[in-house]
N, C-alpha and C positions, 0 to 999 in steps of 0.2 A: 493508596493505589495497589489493586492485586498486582503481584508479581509470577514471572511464568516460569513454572519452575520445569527445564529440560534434560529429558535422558541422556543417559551414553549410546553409541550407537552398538547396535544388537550386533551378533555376527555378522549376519548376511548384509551387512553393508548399508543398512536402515536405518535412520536415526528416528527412535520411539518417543514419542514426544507426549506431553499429556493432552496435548489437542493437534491435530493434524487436520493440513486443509489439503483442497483438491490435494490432485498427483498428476492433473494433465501436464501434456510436455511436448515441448513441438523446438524440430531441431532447425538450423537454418546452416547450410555449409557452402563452400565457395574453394576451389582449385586454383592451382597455377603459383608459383612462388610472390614471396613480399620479403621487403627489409624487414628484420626484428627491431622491436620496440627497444625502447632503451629501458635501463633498469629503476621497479618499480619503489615508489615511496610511500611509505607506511604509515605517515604522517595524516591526521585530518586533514580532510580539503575540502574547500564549497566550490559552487563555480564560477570560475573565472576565465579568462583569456587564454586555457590551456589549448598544446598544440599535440597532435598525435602522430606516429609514424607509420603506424600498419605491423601487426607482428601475423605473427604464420605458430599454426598450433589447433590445440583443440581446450576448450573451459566447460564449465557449465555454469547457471546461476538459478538460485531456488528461494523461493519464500512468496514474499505479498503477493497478492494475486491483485489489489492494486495498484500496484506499481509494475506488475507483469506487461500489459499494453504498451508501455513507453518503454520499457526495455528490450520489448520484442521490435519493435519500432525503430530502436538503434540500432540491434541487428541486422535488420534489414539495411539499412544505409552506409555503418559501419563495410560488411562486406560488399557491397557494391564500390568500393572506392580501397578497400584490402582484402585481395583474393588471397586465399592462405591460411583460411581462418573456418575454425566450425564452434561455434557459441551456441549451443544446447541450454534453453530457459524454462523450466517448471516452478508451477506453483506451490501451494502446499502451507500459506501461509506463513505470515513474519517469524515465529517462533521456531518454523521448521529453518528456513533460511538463515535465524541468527545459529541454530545447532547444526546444522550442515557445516554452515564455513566454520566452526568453530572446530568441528571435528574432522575437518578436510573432504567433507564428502562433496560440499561444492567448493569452485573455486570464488565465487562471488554469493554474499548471501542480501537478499534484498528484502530490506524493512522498511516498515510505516511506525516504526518505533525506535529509540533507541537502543543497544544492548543494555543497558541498565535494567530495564525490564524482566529479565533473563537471567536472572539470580546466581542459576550456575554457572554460570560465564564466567570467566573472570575479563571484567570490559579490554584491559593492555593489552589483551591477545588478538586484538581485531581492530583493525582501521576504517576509520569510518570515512564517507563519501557520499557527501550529501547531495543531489544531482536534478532535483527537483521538488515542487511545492506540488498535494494535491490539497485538492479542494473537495471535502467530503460534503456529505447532503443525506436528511431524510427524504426517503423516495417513498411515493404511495402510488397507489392504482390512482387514476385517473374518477372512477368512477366512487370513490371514498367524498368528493366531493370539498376536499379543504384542499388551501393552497398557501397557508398562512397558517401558525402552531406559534405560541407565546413556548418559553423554556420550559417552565410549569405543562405544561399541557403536554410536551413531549415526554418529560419525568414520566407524569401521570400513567401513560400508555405505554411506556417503555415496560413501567414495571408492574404493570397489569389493573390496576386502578379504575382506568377506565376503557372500557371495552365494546362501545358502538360508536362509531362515529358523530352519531347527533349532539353527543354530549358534549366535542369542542366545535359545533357551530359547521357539521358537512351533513350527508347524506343519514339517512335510517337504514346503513350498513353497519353487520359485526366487524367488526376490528379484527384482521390476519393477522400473526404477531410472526417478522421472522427475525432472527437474531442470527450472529455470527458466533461460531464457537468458541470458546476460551481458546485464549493462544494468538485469536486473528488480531493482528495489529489496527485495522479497521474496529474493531471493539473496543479495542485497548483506547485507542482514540476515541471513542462515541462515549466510553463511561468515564474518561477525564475531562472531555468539553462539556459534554451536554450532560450525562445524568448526576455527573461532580458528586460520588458518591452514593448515591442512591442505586440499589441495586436493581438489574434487569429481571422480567421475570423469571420465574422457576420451570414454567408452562408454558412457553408459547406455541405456538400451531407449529412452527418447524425452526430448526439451526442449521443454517446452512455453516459449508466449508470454502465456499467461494465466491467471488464478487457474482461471477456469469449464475451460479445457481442462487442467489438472492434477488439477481433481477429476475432473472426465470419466476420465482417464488411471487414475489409482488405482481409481476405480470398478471399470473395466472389467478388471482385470488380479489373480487374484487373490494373485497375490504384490505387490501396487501399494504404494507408500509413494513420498511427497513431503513437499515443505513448503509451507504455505499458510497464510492468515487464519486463525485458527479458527472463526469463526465462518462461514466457508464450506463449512467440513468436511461438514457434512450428517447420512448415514449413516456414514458413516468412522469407524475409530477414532483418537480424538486419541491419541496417546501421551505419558505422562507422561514428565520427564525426571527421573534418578533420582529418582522418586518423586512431584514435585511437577508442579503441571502451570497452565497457565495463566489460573491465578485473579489478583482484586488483592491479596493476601494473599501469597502464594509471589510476586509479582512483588516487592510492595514489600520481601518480606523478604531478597531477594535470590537465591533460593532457584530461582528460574524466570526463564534468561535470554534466553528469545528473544521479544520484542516491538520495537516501534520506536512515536515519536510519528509522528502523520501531517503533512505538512506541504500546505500550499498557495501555493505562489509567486504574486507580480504585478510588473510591473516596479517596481524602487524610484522610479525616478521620477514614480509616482501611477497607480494604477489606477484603470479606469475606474469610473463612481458606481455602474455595475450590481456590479461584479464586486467592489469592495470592501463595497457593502451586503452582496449576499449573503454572503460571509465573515461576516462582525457578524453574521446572522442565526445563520451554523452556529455564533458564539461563543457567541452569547446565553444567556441561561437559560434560554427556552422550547424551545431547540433542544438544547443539552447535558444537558438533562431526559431528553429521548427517545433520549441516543446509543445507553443501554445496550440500549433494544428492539431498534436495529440491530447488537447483538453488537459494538460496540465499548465503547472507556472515555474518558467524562470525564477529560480532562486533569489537574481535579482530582485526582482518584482515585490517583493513581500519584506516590508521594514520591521516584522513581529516576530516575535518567538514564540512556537505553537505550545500551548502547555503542555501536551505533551513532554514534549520534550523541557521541562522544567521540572516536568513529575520525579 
């Protein structure tokens, strides 16, 4: 498995990465005083029966841009019940998210991968928080004409092989090829489940940097197919993989292998009161209640270890 190998951060307070994705950034803030959180723990957690108090402050958190919806998501519910708080979430990709927090530029960094990934890292210096399942999917334009892709047949097209549609059984469309950048956690995952080695192409029509400009990308193309969230997919057709496709059922049975858990880093050495409450909030019960409305899964939920994270 490629490993991503990340900069120091430049002067001007950037962290230079070898692949960087979006930079959008959308803040969410909220007035009035709240009780401080109690003091944070550096320890692994998954999620469980955690309970949260509200702290007052300001964080920011950076990285997957699929895992960005569900986190801006907590945001939003987090401060509606703890005024006192302003939680600032950009994307930019796992890779940028695991060298941010690593290098204190964010106070939370949000991956679809683990830091092991991330070479330069050294992993003890970051706590990991695992806070949800996604369930990824190849996505294609609707008018591609398949809705079913054997593993083989995705290999094939991934890494340029085969390049009209007719050839696995859809339409007498050319094949869009869009791919995600080195770095995106979302790839990281797509070349561990599904192309297990076999590399992407060299050439495809575009690389995007974000989950929203990949669905843009397949949208607009009617031979379009990528890989994404699925629950970002939209109008797209998800494609089943021989057969099964990404439910909890085909995931748990083993049947459906491309998902990863989501992680959230903070320095190990204690994150701030804001930045670990909120975590405890997305653990909680009242917030792991609602993961499913936002198209992800309870941690619970899923009896398997995604290879990924085995990698």
């Amino acid at each position: 498995m490629r490993l991503v190998s990340l900069a120091a951060p430049a002067a001007a307070g950037v962290l230079l990465l070898s692949a960087c994705g979006s930079s959008d950034t959308t803040s969410t803030s909220s007035g009035g005083a709240a009780p401080s959180s109690t003091s944070s723990s550096a320890s692994t957690s998954t999620a469980s029966q955690v309970t949260f108090t509200c702290a007052t402050g300001a964080i920011s958190a950076s990285g997957s841009t699929a895992l960005q919806p569900l986190v801006q998501a907590a945001v939003t519910a987090y401060q509606a019940k703890c005024p006192g708080a302003t939680i600032t979430v950009a994307g930019g990709g796992s890779s940028t998210g695991l060298g941010n927090v690593a290098h204190g530029i964010s106070d939370i960094g949000n991956s679809d991968v683990p830091v092991s990934f991330a070479k330069s890292i050294e992993a003890s210096t970051v706590a990991d928080h695992q806070v949800a399942v996604v369930q990824f999917a190849v996505i294609v334009n609707p008018k591609a004409g398949v809705t079913n892709l054997t593993l083989a047949q995705i290999q094939q097209i991934f890494s340029g092989q085969v390049t009209n549609w007719s050839a696995v059984g859809g339409a007498n469309v050319p094949i869009t090829l869009i791919e995600r950048k080195p770095g995106s956690g979302t790839r990281l995952t797509f070349d561990t489940d599904v192309m297990q080695g076999m590399s992407e192409s060299a050439t495809p029509a575009a690389t995007q940097d974000s989950t929203q400009l990949v669905v843009q990308g397949v949208q607009n193309a009617d031979g379009g197919v990528s890989y994404a969230a699925a629950g970002s997919a939209g109008s797209l057709t998800i494609v089943t993989i021989d057969g099964s496709g990404p439910s909890v059922t085909d995931i748990n049975s083993g049947k459906y292998p491309f998902f990863s858990h989501e992680h959230m880093y903070t320095k190990s050495s204690g994150a701030s009161p804001l930045a670990q409450d909120f975590i405890n909030f997305m653990l909680s019960k009242d917030f792991q209640s609602t993961v499913l409305q936002q198209k992800f899964l309870p941690t619970s939920d899923i009896t398997v270890q995604a290879k990924v994270d085995k990698a």
